[in-house]
N, C-alpha and C positions, 0 to 999 in steps of 0.2 A: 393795477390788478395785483391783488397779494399772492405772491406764490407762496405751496405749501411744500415741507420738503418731507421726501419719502422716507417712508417709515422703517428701520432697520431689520426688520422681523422678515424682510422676503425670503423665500424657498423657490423649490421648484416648480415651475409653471407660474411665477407668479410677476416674472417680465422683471424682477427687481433682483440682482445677487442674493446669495443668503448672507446672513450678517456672518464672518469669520467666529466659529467658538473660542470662547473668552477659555487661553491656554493658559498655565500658571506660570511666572518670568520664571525666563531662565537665570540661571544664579548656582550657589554651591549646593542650597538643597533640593533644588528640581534633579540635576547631576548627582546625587548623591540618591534620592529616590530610584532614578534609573541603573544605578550600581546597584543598589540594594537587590532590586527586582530582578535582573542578568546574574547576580552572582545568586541570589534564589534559586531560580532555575537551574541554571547549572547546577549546583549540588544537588538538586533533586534528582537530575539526569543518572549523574557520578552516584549515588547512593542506589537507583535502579538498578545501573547495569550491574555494579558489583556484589547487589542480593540475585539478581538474572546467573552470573556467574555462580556465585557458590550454589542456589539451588540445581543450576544444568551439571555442575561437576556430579552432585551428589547421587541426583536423579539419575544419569545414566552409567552411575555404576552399581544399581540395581538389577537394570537390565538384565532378563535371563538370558546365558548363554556364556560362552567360552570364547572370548577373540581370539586367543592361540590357536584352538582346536579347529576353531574358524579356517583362520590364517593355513592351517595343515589340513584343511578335509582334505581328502581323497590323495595325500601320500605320505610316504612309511617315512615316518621321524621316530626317532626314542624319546624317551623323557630328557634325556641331557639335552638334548635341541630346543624341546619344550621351554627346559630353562633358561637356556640363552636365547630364545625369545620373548621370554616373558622380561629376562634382563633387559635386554637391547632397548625394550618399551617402556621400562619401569614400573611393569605389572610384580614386581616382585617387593614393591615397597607399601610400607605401611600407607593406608588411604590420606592420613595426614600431612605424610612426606608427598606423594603425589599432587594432594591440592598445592602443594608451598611452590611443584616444580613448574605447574600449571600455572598459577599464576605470575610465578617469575615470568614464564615468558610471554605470556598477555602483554606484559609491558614493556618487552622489546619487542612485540606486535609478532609474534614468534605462537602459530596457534597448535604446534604440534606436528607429527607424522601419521598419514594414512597408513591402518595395518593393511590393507586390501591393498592402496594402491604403491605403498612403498617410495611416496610424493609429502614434500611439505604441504600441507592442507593452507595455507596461503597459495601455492602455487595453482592446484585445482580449484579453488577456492576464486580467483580470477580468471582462470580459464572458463569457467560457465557462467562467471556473473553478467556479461554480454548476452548471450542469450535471453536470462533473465528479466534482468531491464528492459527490453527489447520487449518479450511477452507481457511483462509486468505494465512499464511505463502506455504501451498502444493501448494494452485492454483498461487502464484507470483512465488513459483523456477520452476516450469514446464513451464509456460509460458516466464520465462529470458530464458530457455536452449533453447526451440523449437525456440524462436525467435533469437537467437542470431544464434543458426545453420541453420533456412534458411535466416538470412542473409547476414552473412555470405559469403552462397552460391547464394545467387542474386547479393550482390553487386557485387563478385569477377570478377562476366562475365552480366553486368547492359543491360539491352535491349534483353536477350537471350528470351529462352522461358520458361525456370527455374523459370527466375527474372519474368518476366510478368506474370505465373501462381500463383507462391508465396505472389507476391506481393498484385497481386485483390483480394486472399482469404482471407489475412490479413485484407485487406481493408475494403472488404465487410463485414467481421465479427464484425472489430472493431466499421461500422454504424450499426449495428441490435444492438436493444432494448436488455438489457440483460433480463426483466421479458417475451421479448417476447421469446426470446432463449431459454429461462427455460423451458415457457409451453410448447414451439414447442418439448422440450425432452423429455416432461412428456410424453407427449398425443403420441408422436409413441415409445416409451421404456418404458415406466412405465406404464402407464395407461393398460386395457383392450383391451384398439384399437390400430390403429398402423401396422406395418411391424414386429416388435418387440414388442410385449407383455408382462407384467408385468417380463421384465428381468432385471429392476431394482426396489427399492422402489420410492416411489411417494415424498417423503417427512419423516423427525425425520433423529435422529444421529445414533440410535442402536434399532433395531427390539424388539417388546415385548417380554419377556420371555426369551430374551439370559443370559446367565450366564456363569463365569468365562473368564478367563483374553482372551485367542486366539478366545473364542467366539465373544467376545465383539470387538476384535480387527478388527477381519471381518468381522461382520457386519457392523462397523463404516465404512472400506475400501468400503465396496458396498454401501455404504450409501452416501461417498463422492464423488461417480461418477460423477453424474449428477452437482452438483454443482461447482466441481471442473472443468469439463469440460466447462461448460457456462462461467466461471470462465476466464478460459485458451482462448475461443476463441475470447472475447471479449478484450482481454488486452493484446496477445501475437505480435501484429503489432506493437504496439510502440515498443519495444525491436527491431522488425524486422527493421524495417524504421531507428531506428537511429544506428543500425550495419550495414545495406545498406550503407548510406550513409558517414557515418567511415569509410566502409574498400573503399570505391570509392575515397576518399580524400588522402588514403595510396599508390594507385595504380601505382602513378605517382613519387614515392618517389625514391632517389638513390638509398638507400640500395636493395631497390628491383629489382632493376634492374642489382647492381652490384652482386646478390645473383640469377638471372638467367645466367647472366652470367659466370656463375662458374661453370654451367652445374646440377641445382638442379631442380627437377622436381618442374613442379609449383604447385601443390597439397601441396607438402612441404613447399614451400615460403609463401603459403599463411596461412599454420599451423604454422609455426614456427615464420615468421616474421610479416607478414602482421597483425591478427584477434590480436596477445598482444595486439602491439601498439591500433589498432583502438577499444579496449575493452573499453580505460580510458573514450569517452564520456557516455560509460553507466551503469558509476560508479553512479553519481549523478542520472540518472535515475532508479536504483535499489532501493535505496534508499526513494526518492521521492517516489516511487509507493508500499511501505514497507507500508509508512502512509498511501497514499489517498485507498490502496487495501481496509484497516483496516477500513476505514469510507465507503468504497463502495461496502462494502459488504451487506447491508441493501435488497435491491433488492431481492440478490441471496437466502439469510437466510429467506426474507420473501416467497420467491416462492417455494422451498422446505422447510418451515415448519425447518429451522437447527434452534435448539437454543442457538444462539449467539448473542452479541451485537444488530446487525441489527434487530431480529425479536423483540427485547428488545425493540428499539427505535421506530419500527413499533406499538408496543403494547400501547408505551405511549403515541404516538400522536394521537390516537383513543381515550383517553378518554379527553382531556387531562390530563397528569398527568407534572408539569411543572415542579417538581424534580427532574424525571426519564428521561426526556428530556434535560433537561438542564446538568444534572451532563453527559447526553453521548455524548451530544452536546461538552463539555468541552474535554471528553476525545480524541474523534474524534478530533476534531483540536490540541490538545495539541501532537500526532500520528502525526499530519503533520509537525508539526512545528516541534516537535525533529526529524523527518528525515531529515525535511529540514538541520537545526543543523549540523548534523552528517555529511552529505552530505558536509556541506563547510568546515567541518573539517579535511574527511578524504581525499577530491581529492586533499588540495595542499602534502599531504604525499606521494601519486602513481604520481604526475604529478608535475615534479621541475621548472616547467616555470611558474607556478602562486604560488608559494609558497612567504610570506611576507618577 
């Protein structure tokens, strides 16, 4: 009997490996492609942040208002005080001199002094960023999983009544104002009024008075409700929308078809083979929304009262304080730009057709 030998073209579902994609040898100019690419990127990064920097210096020292006069409302200084205030901060130099002192010390990572709080802004600057993360990081993985699971299940069957429910809530959620979403939480769950009365707090991280570690732990859990939730409804449609439209792109694909044909329920085809492959476009976008979550948090922190970055940034642009501003100004874009980074680093490693 002649045996025949199998044909190297398998995929998935097709009971045969895929054949390995044909990579380019390694050598001095595959090595040198990927240096090229790494050091691309990188200076793309370095040329961001440091147009991010001069335009934030410039920009908030437009800002109306007086930080000295700030710094002294409500008591009796003279002008010679005035001035050795404005000295001590180096409000008294020409705006040129200022950017050269500011960016000296960017580079010994040195982001200036709070006129308000009278603290290195490094110093508060890591004091809230715990919080942050905390609210930041819970409310971006709940909103990748919900969104990726309904869509997962929209694209797989697109025009159903699944996809058409799923899809307008996302919709409609991701156009609502998130300060407006916040209040709309407060005032029927938190608030006195409502369908639902004070069954969450209103606002802060951990209740007065709590003490010790599982106290604290739970109160902070009921605390992150609400935030986390406005959080979630405002940002889990993109996730949705671009796993829609992944797995509708995969639909039409051989393997898939050669993998019902095998007799494999389609529930299965679509866990097993389908949602992998169409995962890689929302690799870049986990990442990306890692950073802008980290700067768009501002809103959420200032409507519930969480003390993190955002109520931070909210605090300084009320008086202004242009240290406090500036140095979260920096860190906020420096958050986007290293995911950006990350992002063009890590998808040609999951995805071998754009690798250098």
């Amino acid at each position: 009997m002649r045996t025949t030998r199998p044909e190297a073209g398998g995929g998935p579902g097709t009971g045969t490996p895929p054949a390995p994609a044909p990579e380019a040898p390694a050598g001095p100019g595959r090595t040198a492609r990927v240096a090229a690419y790494v050091l691309g990127r990188l200076t793309t990064a370095v040329v961001s942040l440091f147009a991010v920097i001069v335009a934030g210096f410039f920009l908030f020292r437009i800002l109306p208002g007086d930080p000295v006069r700030a710094m002294t409302e409500g008591r009796e200084v003279t002008a010679r005080q005035r001035e050795e205030l404005s000295r001590q901060f180096g409000l008294d130099q020409p705006l040129w001199q200022q950017f050269l002192d500011y960016a000296g010390g960017l580079l010994r990572f040195d982001l200036g002094v709070s006129f308000q709080y009278r603290e290195p802004v490094v110093d508060l600057i890591l004091e809230r960023l715990g919080p942050t993360v905390l609210l930041a990081g819970t409310g971006t993985v709940v909103a990748a999983l919900l969104g990726l699971f309904l869509g997962a299940r929209a694209g797989w069957r697109p025009g159903g009544r699944g996809d058409r429910v799923s899809t307008g809530v996302a919709l409609f959620f991701w156009s609502v104002p998130t300060f407006w979403l916040g209040l709309l939480l407060i005032v029927t769950l938190a608030s006195g009024r409502g369908f639902m009365p004070n069954l969450f707090p209103t606002g802060g991280m951990v209740a007065p008075g709590v003490s010790g570690p599982l106290e604290t732990a739970l109160s902070t859990a009921r605390h992150m409700v609400l935030p986390v939730t406005t959080m979630v409804a405002v940002i889990y449609a993109q996730y949705l929308m671009i796993m829609r439209s992944s797995l509708m792109d995969e639909k039409g694909a051989d393997y898939l078809t050669t993998a019902r044909a095998k007799g494999l329920r389609d529930a299965l085809v679509r866990r097993r083979h389908a949602v992998p492959n169409a995962l890689l476009p929302t690799v870049t976008l986990v990442f990306l929304n890692l950073g802008q979550v980290v700067s768009g948090v501002i809103l959420v922190e200032t409507v519930f009262s969480w003390p993190g970055l955002g109520q931070l940034f909210y605090s300084g642009l009320r008086v202004p304080d242009l240290g406090l501003v500036q140095g979260l100004f920096v860190v906020f874009a420096a958050s986007v730009i290293l995911m950006n980074l990350l992002a063009d680093l890590v998808y040609p490693l999951l995805d071998p057709r754009v690798r250098p």
